[in-house]
N, C-alpha and C positions, 0 to 999 in steps of 0.2 A: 928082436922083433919090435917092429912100432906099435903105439897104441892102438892104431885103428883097427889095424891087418891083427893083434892079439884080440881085440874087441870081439870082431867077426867072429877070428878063430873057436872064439869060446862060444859064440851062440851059436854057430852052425852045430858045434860039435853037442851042445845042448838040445838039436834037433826044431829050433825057437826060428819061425819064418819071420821075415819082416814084418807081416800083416800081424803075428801073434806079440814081437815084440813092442809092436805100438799101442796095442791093449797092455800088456803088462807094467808099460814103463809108464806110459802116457807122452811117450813122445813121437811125435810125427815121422813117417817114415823119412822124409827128406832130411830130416834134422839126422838120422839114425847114419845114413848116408857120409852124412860130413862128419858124423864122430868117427864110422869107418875108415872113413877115405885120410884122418888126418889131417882135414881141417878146420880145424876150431875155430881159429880167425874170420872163416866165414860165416860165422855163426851170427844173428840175428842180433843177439848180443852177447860178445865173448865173454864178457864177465860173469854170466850164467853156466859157462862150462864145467864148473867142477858140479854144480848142482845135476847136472844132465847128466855126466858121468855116474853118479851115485844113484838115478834112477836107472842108468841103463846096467848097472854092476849089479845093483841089486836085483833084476830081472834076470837073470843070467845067475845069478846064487854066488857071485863072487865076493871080498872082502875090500867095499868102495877105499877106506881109508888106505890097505896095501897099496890098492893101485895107484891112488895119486901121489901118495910118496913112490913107489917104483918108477913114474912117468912124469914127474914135478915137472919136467923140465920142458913137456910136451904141452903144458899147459899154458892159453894166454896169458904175456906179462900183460898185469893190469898197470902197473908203472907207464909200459907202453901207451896204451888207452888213454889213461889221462894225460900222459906229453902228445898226443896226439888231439886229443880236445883241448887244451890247452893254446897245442900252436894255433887250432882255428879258430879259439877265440881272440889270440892276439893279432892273427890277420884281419880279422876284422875290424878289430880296434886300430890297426895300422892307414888299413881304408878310410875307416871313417876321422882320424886325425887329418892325412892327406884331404879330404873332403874339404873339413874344416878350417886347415889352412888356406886352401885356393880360397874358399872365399872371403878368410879375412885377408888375403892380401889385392879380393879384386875391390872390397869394401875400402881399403885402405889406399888406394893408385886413384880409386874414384873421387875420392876424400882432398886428397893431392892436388887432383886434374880442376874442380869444383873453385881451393884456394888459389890456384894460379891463375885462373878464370878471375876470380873477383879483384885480383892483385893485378893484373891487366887493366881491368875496366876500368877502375879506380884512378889510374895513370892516364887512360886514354877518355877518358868524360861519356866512356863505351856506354854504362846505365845512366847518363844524365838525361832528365828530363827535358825534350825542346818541345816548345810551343809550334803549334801547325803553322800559324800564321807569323810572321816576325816585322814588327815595323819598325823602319826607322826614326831616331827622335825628330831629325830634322826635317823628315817629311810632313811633321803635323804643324802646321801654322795656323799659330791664335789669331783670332782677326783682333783687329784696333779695333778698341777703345768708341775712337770719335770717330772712326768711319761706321760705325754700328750706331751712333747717336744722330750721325748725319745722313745716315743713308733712309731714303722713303719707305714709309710700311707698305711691307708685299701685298701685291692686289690681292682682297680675298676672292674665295673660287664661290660662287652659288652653286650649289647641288640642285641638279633639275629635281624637282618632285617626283616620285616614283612614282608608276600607275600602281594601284592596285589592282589586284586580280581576277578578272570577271571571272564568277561562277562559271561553268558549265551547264547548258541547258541542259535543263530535267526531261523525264519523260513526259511525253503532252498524249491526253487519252481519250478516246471520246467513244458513250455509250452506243452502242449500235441496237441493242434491242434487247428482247426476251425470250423465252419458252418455259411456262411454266415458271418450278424455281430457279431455272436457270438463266443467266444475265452473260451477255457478252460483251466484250468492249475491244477496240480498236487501239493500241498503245504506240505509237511513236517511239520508237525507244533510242536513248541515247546512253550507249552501255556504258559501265555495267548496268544490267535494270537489279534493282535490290527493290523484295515486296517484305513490309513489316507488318508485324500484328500484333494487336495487344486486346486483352480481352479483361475484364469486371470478374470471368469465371472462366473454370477449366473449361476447355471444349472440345472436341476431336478435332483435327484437322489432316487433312491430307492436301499435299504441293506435290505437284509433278508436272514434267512437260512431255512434249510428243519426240521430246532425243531417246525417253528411255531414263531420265534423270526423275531419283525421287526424292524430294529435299523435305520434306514431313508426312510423318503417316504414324499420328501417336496425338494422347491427349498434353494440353498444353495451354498455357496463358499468354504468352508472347512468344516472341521471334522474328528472325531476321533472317531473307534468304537471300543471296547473291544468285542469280540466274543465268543459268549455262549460255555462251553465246552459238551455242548448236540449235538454242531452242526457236521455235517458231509459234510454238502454241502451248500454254501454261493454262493448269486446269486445277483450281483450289475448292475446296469443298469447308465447308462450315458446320458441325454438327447444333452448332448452339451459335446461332450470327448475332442477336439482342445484344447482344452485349459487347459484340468485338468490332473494332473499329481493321479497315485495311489499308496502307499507304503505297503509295506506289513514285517509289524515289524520294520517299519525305511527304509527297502530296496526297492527303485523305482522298481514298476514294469512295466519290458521291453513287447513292443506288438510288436514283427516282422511283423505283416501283418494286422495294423490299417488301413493302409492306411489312406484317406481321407473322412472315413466312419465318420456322425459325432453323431449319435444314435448308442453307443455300449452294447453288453452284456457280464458280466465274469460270470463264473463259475468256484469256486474254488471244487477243490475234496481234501479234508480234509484228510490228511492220521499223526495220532496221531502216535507221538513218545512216547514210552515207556521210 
């Protein structure tokens, strides 16, 4: 009788179910399965076989050591095992030489192909340096001596005078009147119109036009504003005027009747020159 089919044999007759035998022994019913059935080999790991045997003999009241000398022969060769890990470590290492070789020999045809290459060139002037342009010697003729000694000095050229550059006409402005603190004026404008400001002391200022554009609205001592060419009407306010001077395109602008006011308001009327 074989081991497995004796194995059973005794635990049934023991009255021991599988459920009870895998409490006793501590091996899993599937594992119990393969020691029945007589296959050790597919054991998880066969080399744990004789251990597995000796908890499952002992669970059953048998004497382990009988049984593996009775059934030696049923048991995994471990010889097996390791010529079998063995061979797959040597194929692997068979692989990875094959590997190895292909590419020293694609290193080495490359190597090959690189000094045939240079053994070529070298023969054939293949890497020689040529000049883009190549002239010939006999195309360059020195001039004589005495024809350069006899020949008339070149007319020289007078360069016309350059113009210089007229300015750009500025903006031309003229007061139109009053209300109150408020001053308005008429601007001719030749864009860009740029209004500057410089003041002695901080002062509030707000610039804005009638596009929607707000170019100051905050305390400040100077500045300089480039004005939208959407605008038609600029409306600047001075919290503190004494002291602040206003230019328009460079040129100071004059207030005949500031007086001693010291919260001003301008109103420029934007009239575009064509």
């Amino acid at each position: 009788m074989k081991l497995g089919a004796y194995l059973k044999n005794k635990r049934e007759q023991s009255g021991i179910t599988l459920k009870e035998m895998q409490e006793k022994s501590g091996i899993r019913k599937e594992i119990i399965r393969l020691i029945e059935s007589d296959d050790l080999g597919a054991l998880p790991e066969p080399a744990h076989a004789p251990f597995l045997l000796q908890q499952y003999t002992r669970a059953v009241g048998l004497d382990s050591n009988a049984i593996m000398e009775r059934y030696a022969d049923a048991l995994p060769d471990d010889n097996l095992n390791e010529r079998k890990r063995h061979q797959s470590q040597n194929e692997d290492y068979q692989y990875f030489k094959k590997v190895l070789i292909s590419f020293l020999v694609l290193v080495g045809v490359l190597f090959v192909g690189w000094m045939v290459l240079l053994q070529v060139g070298a023969q054939t002037d293949l890497f020689e340096k040529k000049p883009i342009y190549s002239v010939k010697e006999d195309l360059i003729v020195q001039p004589d001596e005495s024809e350069t000694a006899s020949s008339e000095p070149a007319e020289q050229t007078v360069e016309a005078p350059t113009e210089e550059p007229t300015e750009a006409p500025a903006t031309d402005y003229s007061y139109s009147g009053s209300e109150g603190s408020t001053f308005y004026y008429d601007l001719h404008v030749v864009e860009p119109l740029v209004i500057s400001l410089a003041g002695e002391d901080t002062s509030w200022v707000t610039l804005t036009d009638d596009a929607g554009n707000t170019y100051a609205y905050e305390n400040l001592t100077e500045g300089e504003f480039e004005i939208s060419p959407e605008a038609s009407i600029v409306y600047l306010t001075l919290g503190d005027s004494t002291g602040f001077n206003v230019r328009i395109d460079g040129e100071p602008l004059e207030n005949p009747e500031a007086g001693s006011a010291v919260t001003v308001y301008y109103e420029f009327n934007l009239v575009k020159e064509e």
